[in-house]
N, C-alpha and C positions, 0 to 999 in steps of 0.2 A: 495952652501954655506948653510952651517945649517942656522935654522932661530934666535938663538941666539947667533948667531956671525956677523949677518948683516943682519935682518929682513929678508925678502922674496925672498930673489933675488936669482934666480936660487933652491928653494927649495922643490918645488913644479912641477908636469909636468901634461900636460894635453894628456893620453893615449889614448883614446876613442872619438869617434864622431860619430854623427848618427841623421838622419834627413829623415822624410817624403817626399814623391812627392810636390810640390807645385804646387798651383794651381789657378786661380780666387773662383772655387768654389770645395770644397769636399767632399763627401757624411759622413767622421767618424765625432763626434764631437770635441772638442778641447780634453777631456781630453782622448781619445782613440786616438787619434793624440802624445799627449804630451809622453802617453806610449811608442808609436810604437817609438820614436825618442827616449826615455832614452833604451830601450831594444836592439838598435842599435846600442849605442852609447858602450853601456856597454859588449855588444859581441863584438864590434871592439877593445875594450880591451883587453878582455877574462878574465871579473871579473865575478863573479856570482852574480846576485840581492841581495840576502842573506847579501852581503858582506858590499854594499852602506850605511852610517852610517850619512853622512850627505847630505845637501839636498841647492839650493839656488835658487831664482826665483824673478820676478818680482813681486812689488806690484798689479800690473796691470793682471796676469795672473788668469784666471781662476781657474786652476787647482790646490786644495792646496796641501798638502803635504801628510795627512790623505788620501785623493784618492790615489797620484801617491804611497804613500808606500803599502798601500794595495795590488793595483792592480799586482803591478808588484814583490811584494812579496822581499820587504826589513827586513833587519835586524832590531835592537834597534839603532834609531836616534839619537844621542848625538850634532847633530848640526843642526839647521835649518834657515834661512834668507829670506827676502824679499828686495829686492830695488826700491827704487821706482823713479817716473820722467820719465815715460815710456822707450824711445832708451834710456836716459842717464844710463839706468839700467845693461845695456849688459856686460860692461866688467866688472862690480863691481859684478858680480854672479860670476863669476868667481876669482874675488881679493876675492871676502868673504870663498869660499872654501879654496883657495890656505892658506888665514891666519888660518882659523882653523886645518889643515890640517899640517900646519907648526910650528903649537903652541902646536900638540899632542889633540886637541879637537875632532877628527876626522880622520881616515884611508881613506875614498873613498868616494869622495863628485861626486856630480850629479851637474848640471848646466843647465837648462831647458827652453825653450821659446815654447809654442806650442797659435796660435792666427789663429782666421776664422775674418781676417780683410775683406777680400773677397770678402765673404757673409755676415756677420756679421753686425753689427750695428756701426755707426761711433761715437768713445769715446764725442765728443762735445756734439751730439744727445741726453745724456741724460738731460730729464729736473730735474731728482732729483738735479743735481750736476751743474746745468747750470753757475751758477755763483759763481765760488770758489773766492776770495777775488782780485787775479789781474787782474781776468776775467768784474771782476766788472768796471773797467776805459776800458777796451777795446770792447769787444764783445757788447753792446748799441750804439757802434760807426761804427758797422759796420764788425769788425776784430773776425769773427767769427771761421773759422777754421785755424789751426797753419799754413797754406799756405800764409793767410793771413798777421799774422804778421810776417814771412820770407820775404815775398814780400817789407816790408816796410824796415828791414833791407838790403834788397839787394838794394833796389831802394837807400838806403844809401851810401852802399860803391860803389857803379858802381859811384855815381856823386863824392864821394870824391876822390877818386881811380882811375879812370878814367878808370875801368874794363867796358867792354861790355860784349853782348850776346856772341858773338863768343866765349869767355873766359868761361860763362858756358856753352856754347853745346859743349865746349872741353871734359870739365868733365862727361855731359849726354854719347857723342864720347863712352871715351872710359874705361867707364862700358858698352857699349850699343857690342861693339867691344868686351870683352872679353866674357859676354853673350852670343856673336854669337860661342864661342868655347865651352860652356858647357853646353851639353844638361839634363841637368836639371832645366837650367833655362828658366824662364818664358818667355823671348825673343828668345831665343834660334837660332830660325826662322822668328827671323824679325828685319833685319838690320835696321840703322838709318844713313839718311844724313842730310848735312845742310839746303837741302832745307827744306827735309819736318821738320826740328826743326823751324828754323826760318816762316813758313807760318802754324804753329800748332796754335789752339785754346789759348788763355790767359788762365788761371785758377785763377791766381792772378797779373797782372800785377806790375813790367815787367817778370813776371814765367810764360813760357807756362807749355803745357802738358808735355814737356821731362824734367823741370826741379823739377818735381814730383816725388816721389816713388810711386812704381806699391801698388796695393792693393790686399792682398794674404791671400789665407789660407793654415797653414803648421804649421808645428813643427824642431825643433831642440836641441840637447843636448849633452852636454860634459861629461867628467871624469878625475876627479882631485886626481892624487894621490902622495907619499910624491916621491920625485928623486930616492931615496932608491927601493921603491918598482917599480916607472916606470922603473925603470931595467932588470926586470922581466914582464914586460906584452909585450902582443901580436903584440904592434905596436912600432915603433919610437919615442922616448917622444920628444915630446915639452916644456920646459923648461918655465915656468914662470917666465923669469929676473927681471921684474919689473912692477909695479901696481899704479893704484891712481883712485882719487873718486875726486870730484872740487864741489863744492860750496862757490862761488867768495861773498865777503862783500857786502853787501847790493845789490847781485843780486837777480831779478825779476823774470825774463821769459824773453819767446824769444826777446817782444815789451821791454828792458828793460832797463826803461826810468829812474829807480831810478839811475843812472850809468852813472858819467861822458862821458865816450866813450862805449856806445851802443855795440862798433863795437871788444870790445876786451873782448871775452865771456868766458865761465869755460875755453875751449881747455888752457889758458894761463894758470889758475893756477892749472890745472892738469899737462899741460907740466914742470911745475916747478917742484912739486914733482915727477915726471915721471923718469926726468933725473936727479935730484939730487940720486935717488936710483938705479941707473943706471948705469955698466961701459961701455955703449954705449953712442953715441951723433947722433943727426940726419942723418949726413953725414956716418954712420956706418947702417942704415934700409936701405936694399935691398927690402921691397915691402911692402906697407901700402894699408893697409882696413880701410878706412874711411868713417864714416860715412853721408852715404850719402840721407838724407831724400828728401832734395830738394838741389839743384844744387851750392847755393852761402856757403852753410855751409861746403862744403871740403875748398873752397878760405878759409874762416874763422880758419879752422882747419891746412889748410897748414901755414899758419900763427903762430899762438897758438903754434904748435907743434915741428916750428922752421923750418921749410923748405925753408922755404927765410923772408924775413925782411916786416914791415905793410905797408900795403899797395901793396904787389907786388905780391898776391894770382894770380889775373889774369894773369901777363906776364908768372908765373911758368907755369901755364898751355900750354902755345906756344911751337909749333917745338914738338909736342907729347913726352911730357916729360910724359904723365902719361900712356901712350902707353908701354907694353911691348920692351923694350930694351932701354926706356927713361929714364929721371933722377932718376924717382918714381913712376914705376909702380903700379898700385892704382885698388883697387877692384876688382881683377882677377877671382871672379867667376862673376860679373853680378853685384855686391852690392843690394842696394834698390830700385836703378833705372832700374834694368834692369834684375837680375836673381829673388828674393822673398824680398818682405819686411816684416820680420818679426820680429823688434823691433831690427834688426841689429846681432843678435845671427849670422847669415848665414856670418855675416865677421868674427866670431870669429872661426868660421868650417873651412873655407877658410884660414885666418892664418895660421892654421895647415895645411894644406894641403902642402901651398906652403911650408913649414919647411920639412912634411915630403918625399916633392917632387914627389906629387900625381895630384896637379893643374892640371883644363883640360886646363890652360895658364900660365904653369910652367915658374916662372924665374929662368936663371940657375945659380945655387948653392947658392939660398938664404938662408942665416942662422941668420938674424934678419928680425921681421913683427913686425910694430908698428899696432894695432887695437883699433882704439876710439867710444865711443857710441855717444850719440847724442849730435850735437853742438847747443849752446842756450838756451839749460833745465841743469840741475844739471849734471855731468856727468862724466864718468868713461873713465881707458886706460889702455890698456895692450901692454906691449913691451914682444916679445917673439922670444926666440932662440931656434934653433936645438940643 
C-alpha cells in the first residue's frame, strides 16, 4: 500500500541484513564493527554504498553518521536520525527509515546498532551523567543499575500476579533453547536447566543471573527500501506492515512510580498504535522477538502486546508455548538472553530471517513477526510480513 493511501503499512521492506561475530570481547573497535555490519548488510542486498542516502541509529551509538558515510563510501544523505532510550531505540530506526523512505525523503536507508558492551564500560558508570533527573529519587536509594529497578517491578507483578520463578526460567528456557540451535550465538554450546537457573547467583533479587541479558560486543545492520524497489534486490523483502514509537502520559522509567499502575508500561501504548495500523491482530503473529533484557519484561510485553489478558503473562508461558511448535514462538535466534545483546537490533535480523525462512529454528511458514524494543524505557515495535 502506497504511503499516501494508508501511511506505512506494507510500503517499505527491509532487503539486507548483516551483522559481526559476537562476542564477550573483540579486538575492532565500535565504529570498524558498525562498518563491517552496514557492508554486510548492504551486499546481502546487492545495493552499492554509493546508493545509501539515508542513515538512522541510536542516540546512544557511538558511531555518527559523518564516520559511517565516509568510511564506507555513501552517497549525498537527504535523511538522517537518532533515537534515543537505549533498547527502546531498536525498532524506531527502522520506523524512521521505513517513513522517510515512504514519504519520497529517501531511496535506501541503513539502520545500524554496532556496541562493545562486553568490554566496554557500563552506561550508569558514568560520573558526568550520574544523575539525570529520575535517577535522582532512585539511585541514592540504592537502585543503581537498570537490573535493579526491574527487580523491583517484577518483585511487583510475581506478588500481584501470582507468577513465579518457574514462569521466568520458562522465558530464560527457551531463548536459552533456540541459542543452542544457532551457532552464532553466544550460548550456542551451553545449554540451560532448571536447576542450575534456580541455584544461580542473585544479581538483583528476585533476578538471578539467567534472567539477565549477556553482555556483548558486536554490530548489526539493516536496509530499507521502498516495496517498488525491494522487487528487485538480491533477497526476499520483508515487508514493513506496521510501526509505532510509545511514550505513555506521565511515564518515568523503568521504577515508574509517577503512574497509577507501574505494571502497565509503553508495550500498551505502542500495541495500541501497532494494531490500529494494522490488518493483523495478535492471534494472526506466527513468531515474535521480544525484547528480552531481563526475564519479567517479555511477561510485561506479552501482555501490552495482547497475547493474553493482565495479569496472565506467567500462565502464557506453561506447557512450552514459547518453544517452537508452541502457541508463540519467541526469540528464535537466542534473543538478549542467550545469543548477543546488543540494544536488541539482533531481534530485528532474526524477524527477517524467520520471514525469509533462513532461521537456524525456523518456524514453518511464518509470514507475520511482531519485533518490540525494550519494555519499561520509551519504546518502539515492528510488525512484519513476508
Amino acid at each position: 500500500m502506497a504511503a499516501g493511501s494508508g501511511g506505512l503499512k506494507d510500503a517499505t521492506a527491509i532487503v539486507g541484513i548483516g551483522q559481526t561475530p559476537f562476542a564477550k570481547r573483540l579486538p575492532e573497535d565500535e565504529r570498524t564493527l558498525a562498518c563491517r555490519a552496514v557492508l554486510a548488510a548492504l551486499d546481502d542486498a546487492g545495493i552499492a554504498p554509493g546508493e545509501v542516502d539515508a542513515l538512522a541509529s541510536y542516540t546512544m551509538e557511538e558511531t555518527d553518521e559523518v564516520e559511517l558515510a565516509k568510511t564506507c563510501g555513501f552517497g549525498d544523505l537527504t535523511f538522517f536520525s537518532k533515537v534515543g532510550y537505549g533498547g527502546g531505540g531498536s525498532c524506531a530506526t527502522v520506523a524512521h527509515l521505513a517513513a522517510a523512505v515512504a514519504t519520497g525523503q529517501a531511496n535506501v536507508g541503513v539502520a545500524w546498532r554496532s556496541r562493545k558492551r562486553g568490554s566496554g564500560p557500563r552506561p550508569w558508570t558514568s560520573t558526568a551523567v550520574q544523575l539525570p533527573t529520575p535517577a535522582q529519587w532512585t539511585r541514592p536509594f540504592g537502585l543503581l543499575r537498570p537490573v535493579d529497578e526491574i527487580a523491583m517491578l517484577a518483585r511487583r507483578y510475581l506478588r500481584e500476579y501470582g507468577a513465579t520463578r518457574d514462569h521466568l526460567f520458562n522465558v530464560a528456557l527457551a531463548c536459552r533453547n533456540r541459542a543452542n540451535q544457532n551457532p552464532a550465538a553466544i550460548m550456542y554450546d551451553r545449554p540451560l536447566t532448571r536447576e542450575m537457573y534456580m541455584t544461580s547467583r542473585w544479581i538483583s533479587e528476585p533476578l538471578c543471573l539467567f534472567d539477565n541479558c549477556l553482555e556483548t560486543d558486536g554490530a548489526l545492520a539493516c536496509v530499507v527500501v521502498s516495496a517498488e524497489r525491494a522487487r528487485d534486490c538480491r533477497r526476499k523483502p520483508v515487508y514493513v506492515h506496521s510501526a509505532a514509537q510509545s511514550l505513555p502520559a506521565q511515564h518515568h522509567g523503568m521504577v515508574n512510580y509517577w503512574n497509577d499502575d507501574p505494571l502497565t508500561g509503553p508495550a500498551w501504548t505502542a500495541a495500541r498504535h501497532l494494531w490500529k495500523h494494522s490488518d493483523l491482530t495478535p492471534q494472526d503473529v506466527d513468531v515474535a522477538q521480544i525484547y528480552d533484557a531481563f526475564t519479567p519484561l517479555v511477561l510485561l510485553s506479552l501482555e501490552g502486546y495482547g497475547f493474553c489478558g493482565r495479569g496472565e503473562g506467567g500462565a502464557f508461558t506453561e506447557g512450552g508455548a514459547l518453544e517452537i511448535g508452541g502457541t508463540l514462538p519467541l526469540n528464535t535466534g537466542g534473543g538478549g538472553l542467550s545469543e548477543a545483546y546488543v540494544h536488541g537490533f539482533n531481534l530485528v535480523n532474526e524477524g527477517v530471517k524467520q520471514l525469509r525462512g533462513t532461521s537456524t529454528a525456523q518456524v514453518p511458514d511464518a509470514s507475520a513477526c511482531l519485533v518490540t524494543a525494550g519494555e519499561g524505557v520509551p519504546t518502539s515495535a515492528l510488525l512484519l510480513r513476508s
